[in-house]
C-alpha positions in Angstrom: -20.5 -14.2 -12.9 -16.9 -12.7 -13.1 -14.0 -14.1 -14.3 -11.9 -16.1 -11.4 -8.9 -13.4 -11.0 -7.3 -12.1 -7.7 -9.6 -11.1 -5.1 -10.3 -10.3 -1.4 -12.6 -12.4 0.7 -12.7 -9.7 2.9 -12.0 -6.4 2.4 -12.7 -2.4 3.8 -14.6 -0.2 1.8 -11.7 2.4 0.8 -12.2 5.9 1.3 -14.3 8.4 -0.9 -12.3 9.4 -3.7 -9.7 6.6 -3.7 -9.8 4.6 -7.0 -9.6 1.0 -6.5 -7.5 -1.4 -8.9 -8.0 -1.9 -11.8 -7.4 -5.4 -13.7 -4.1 -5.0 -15.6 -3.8 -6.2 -19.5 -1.5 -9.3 -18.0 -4.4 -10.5 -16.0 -6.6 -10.4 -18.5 -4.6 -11.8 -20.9 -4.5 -15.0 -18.8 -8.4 -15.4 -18.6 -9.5 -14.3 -21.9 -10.8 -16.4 -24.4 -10.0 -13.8 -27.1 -8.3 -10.5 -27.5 -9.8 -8.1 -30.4 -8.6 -4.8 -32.0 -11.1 -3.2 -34.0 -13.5 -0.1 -34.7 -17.4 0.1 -33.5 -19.7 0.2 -35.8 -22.8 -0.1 -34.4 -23.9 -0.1 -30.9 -23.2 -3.7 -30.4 -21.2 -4.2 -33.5 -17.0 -4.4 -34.1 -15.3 -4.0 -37.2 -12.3 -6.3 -36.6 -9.1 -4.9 -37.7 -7.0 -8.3 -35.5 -7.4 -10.5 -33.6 -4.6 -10.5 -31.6 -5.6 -13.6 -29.7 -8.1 -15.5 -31.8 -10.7 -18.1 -30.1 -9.3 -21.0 -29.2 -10.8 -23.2 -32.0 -9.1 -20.8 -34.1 -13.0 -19.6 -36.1 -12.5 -16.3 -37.6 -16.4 -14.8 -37.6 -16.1 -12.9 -41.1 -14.9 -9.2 -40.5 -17.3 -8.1 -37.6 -18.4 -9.5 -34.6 -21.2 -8.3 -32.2 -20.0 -7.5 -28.5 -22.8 -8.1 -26.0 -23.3 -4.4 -23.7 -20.6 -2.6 -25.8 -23.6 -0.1 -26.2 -23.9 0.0 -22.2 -20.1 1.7 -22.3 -20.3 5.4 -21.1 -18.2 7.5 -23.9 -17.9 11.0 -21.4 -13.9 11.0 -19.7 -15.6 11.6 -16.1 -13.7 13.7 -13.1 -9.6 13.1 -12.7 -8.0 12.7 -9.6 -6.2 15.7 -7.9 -3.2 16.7 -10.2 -4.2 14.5 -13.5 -4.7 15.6 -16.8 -7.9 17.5 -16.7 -10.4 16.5 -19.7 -13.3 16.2 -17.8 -16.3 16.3 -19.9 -14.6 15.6 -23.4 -16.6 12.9 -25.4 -14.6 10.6 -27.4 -14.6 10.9 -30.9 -12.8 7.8 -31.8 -14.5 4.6 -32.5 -11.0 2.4 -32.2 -11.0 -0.4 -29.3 -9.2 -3.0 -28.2 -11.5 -5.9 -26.0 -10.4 -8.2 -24.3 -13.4 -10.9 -24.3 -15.2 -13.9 -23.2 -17.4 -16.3 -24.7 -20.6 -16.2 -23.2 -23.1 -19.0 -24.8 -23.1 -17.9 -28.4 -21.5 -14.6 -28.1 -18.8 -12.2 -26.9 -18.8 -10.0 -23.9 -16.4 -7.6 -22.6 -14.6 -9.1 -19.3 -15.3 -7.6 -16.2 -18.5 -5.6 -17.2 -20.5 -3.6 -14.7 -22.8 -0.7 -15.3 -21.5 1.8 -17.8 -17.8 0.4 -18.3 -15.3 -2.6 -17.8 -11.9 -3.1 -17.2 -11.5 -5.2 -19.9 -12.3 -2.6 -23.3 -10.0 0.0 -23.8 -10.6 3.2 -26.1 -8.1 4.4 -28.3 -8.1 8.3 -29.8 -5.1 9.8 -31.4 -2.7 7.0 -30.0 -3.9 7.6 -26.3 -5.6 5.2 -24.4 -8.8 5.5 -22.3 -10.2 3.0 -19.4 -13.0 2.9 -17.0 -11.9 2.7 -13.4 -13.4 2.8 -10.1 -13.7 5.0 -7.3 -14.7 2.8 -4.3 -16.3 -0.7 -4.2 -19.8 -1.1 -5.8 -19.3 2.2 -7.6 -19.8 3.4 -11.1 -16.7 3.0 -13.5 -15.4 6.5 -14.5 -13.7 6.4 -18.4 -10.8 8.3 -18.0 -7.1 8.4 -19.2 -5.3 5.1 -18.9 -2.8 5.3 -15.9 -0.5 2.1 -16.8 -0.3 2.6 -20.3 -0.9 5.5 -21.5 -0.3 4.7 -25.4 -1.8 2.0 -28.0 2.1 1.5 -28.3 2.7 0.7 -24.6 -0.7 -1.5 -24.4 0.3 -3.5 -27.5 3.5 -4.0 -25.7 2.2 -5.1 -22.4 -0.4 -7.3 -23.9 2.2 -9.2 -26.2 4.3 -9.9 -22.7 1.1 -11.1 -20.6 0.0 -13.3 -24.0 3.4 -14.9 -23.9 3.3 -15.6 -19.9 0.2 -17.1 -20.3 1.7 -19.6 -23.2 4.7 -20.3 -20.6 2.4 -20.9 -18.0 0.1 -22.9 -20.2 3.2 -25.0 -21.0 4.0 -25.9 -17.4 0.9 -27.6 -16.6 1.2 -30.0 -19.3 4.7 -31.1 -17.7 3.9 -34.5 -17.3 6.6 -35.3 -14.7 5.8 -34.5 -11.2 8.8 -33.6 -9.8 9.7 -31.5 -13.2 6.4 -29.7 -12.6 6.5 -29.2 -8.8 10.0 -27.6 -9.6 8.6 -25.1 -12.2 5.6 -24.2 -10.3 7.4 -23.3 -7.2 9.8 -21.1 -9.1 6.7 -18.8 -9.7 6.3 -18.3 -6.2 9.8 -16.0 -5.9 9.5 -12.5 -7.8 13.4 -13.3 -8.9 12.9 -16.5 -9.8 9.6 -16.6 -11.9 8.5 -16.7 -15.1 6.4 -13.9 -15.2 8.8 -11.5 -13.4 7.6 -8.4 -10.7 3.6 -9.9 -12.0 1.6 -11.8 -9.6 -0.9 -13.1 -11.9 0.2 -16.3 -12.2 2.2 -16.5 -8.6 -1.6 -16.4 -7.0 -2.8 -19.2 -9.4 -0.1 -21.8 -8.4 -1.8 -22.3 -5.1 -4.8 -23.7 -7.6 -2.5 -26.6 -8.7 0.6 -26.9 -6.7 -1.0 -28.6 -4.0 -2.5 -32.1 -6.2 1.4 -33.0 -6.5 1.8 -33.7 -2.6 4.8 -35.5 -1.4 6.3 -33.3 -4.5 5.2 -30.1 -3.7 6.0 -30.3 -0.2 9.9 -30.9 -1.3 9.8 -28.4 -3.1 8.5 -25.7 -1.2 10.7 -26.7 1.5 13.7 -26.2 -0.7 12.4 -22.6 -1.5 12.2 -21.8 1.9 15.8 -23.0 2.5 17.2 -20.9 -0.1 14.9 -17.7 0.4 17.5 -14.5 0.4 16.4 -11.1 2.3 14.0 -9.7 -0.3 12.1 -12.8 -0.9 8.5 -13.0 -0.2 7.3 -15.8 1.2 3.5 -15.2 1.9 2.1 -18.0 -1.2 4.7 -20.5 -0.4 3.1 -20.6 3.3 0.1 -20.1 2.1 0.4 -23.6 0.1 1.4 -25.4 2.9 -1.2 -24.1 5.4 -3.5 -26.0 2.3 -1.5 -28.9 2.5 -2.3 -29.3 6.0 -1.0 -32.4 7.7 0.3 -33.6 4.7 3.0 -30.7 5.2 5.0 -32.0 8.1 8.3 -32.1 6.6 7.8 -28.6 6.1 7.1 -28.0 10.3 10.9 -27.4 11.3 11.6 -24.7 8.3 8.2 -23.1 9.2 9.1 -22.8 13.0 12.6 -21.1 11.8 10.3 -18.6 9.6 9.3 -17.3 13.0 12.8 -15.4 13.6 12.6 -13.8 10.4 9.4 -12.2 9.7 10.6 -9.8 6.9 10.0 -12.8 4.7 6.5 -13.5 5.8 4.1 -12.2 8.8 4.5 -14.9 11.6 0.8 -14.7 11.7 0.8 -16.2 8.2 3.2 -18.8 9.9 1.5 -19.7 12.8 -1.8 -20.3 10.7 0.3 -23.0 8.9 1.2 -24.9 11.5 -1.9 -24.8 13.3 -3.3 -26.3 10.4 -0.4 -29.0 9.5 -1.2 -29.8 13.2 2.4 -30.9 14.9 1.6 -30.1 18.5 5.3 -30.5 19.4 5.8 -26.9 18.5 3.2 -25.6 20.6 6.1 -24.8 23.1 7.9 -22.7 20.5 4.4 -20.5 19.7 3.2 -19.8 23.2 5.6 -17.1 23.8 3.9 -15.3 20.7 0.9 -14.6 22.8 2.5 -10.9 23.3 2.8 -10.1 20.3 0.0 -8.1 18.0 -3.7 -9.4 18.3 -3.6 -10.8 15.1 -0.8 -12.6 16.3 -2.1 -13.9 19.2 -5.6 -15.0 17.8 -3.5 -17.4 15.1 -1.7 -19.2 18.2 -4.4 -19.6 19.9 -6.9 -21.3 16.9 -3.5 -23.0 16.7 -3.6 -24.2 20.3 -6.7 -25.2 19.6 -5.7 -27.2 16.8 -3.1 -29.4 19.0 -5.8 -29.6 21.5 -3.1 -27.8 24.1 -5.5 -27.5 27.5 -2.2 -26.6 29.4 -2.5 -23.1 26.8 -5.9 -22.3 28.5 -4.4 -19.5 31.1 -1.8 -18.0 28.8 -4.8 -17.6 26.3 -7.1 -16.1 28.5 -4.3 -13.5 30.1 -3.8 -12.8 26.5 -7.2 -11.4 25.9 -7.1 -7.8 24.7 -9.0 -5.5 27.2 -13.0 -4.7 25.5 -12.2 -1.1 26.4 -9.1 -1.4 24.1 -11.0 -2.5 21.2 -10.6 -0.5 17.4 -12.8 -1.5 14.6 -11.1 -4.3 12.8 -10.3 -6.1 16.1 -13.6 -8.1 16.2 -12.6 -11.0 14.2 -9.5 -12.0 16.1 -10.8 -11.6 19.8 -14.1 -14.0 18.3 -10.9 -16.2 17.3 -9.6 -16.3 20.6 -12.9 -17.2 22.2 -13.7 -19.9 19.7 -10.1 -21.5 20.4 -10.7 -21.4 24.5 -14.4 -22.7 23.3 -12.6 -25.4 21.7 -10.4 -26.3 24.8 -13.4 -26.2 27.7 -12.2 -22.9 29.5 -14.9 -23.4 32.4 -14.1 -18.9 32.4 -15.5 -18.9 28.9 -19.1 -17.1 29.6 -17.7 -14.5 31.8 -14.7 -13.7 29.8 -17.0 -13.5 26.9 -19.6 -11.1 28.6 -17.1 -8.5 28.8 -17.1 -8.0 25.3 -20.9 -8.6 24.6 -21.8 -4.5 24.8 -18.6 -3.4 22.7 -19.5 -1.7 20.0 -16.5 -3.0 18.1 -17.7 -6.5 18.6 -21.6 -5.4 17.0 -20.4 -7.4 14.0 -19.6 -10.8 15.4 -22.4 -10.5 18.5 -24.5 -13.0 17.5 -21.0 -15.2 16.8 -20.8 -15.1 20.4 -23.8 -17.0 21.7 -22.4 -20.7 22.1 -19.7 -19.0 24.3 -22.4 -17.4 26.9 -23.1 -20.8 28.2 -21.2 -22.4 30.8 -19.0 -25.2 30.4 -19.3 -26.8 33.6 -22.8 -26.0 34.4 -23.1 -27.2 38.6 
């Protein structure tokens, strides 16, 4: 099982030919549980010339160590992109790594393993460094040149920042007072304001923690979103919240004015956070969002829902995207919508969902749409 590091529940298969991303040495250097430079010797075996962050019990393991799967690393630089530098087909020569590991029972792996490569072992040759990227989801990795650092001087570099974010970051959950911590955390959430600068690595993982501080957290977040400038982002700060749920309600008259201003955050985003913090005395201020995108609309009405608004039925319903409208990608939010009307008895429920049952955009979600099919006020 991977390492936890950012992900997407749900995502799109990209295109052929479009490389995917690839874990960056400041992520790694958050979740590894050691950091090697060294030379193979063997096919499992390093000659270790540093460790540049030891294990954590501080053992040193004599001057090798054996590396489960290094063997399973393809050595070949496979086909560039358009425009790249071309050395397609050139084995590597050079023996020189640097790993970034974790412990696995008794032993070391490379993070992030799959098939013939990993994000997590670089090559070195001549001062140049080599990685293995992706070209679509559930792919092969390709070993080619590395595209962030290109140098064993620019990796070092960018590996001793992420190792010294990871000790700040590691120094703020140990803040013992709550109020003191809620204060640091949230500053993470603002690319000016945190810690670990234009990174998100650690931005993402303060929605792990923030929210066991409360009443705290929930003063805090509402003081970021009172000083936010044009430029912020405020996507995790909402995101917080919406986990916060109820216990968010302080934050309700901030997140309503959010709504005029969605270069900060989508109002979707915003919407979903109220919804689930559950003040039905803004319902009034969301209906009127009902003509705005679908995505949009499907977040007021689970929102509706939420406040158990019946009076939101017709406005829902008129809302509807037409089924001969429908683009791939739409699925999800019109099964939203039905669900919410669902939720609030629409007696219309079965023939407004019927319309949708033979759309091939909805093929996904078809058997999602069953409950709806039966009437709500059977005579």
């Amino acid at each position: 099982m991977l390492r936890l590091l950012p992900c997407l529940v749900l995502s799109v298969l990209p295109a052929l030919g479009e490389r995917l991303p690839t874990w960056s040495p400041h992520q790694m250097c958050a979740e590894a549980d050691a950091i090697v430079l060294g030379d193979r010797v063997g096919a499992n075996r390093v000659a270790v010339r540093e460790w540049i962050l030891p294990p954590s019990d501080g053992r040193r393991e004599g001057s090798s160590i054996n590396i489960t799967g290094l063997d399973k690393h393809g050595r070949i630089i496979g086909p560039p992109p358009p425009g790249a530098d071309r050395e397609q087909g050139k084995r590597l020569k050079s023996q020189r790594l640097l790993c970034f590991l974790e412990e696995k029972g008794d032993g070391w792996r490379v993070m992030a393993a799959a098939g013939q490569g990993s994000s997590g072992l670089v090559w070195i040759e001549e001062g140049k460094c080599y990685r293995y990227e992706q070209w679509q989801n559930s792919g092969p990795y390709v070993l080619l040149p590395s595209r962030q650092h290109q140098t064993e001087e620019t990796l070092r570099a960018a590996v001793g920042n992420g190792l010294a974010d990871r000790e700040v970051w590691e120094r703020a959950q140990k803040i013992p007072h709550p109020q003191e911590k809620a204060i640091v955390l949230c500053s993470y959430l603002l690319e000016r304001t945190s810690p670990e600068g234009p990174h998100r690595t650690y931005r993402i993982r303060v929605r792990r923690v923030l929210p066991s501080l409360g009443t705290q957290a929930v003063a805090e977040l509402v003081v970021l979103l009172q000083n936010a400038v044009p430029g912020d982002r405020l996507d995790e700060a909402v995101l917080i919240l919406n986990d916060l749920g109820p216990a968010a309600r302080a934050a309700v008259p901030h997140l309503v004015g959010l709504l005029r201003h969605p270069g900060y955050v989508h109002p979707a985003r915003v919407i979903e956070a109220l919804g689930r913090i559950g003040d039905a005395t803004v319902a009034q201020r969301l209906l009127p969002y009902l003509d705005h995108e679908l995505r949009v609309r499907a977040e007021v009405a689970g929102a509706m829902a939420r406040f158990a608004y019946q009076d939101s039925v017709p406005q829902i319903v008129k809302a509807l995207p037409e089924a001969r409208a429908l683009e791939e990608g739409d699925a999800y939010h019109v099964y939203a919508m039905l669900r919410a009307l669902h939720e609030l008895g629409c007696e219309e429920l079965s023939r407004l969902t019927r319309a949708y049952l033979e759309v091939p955009a909805m093929r996904h979600v078809r058997n999602l749409l069953d409950p709806f099919l039966q009437e709500q006020n059977p005579e």
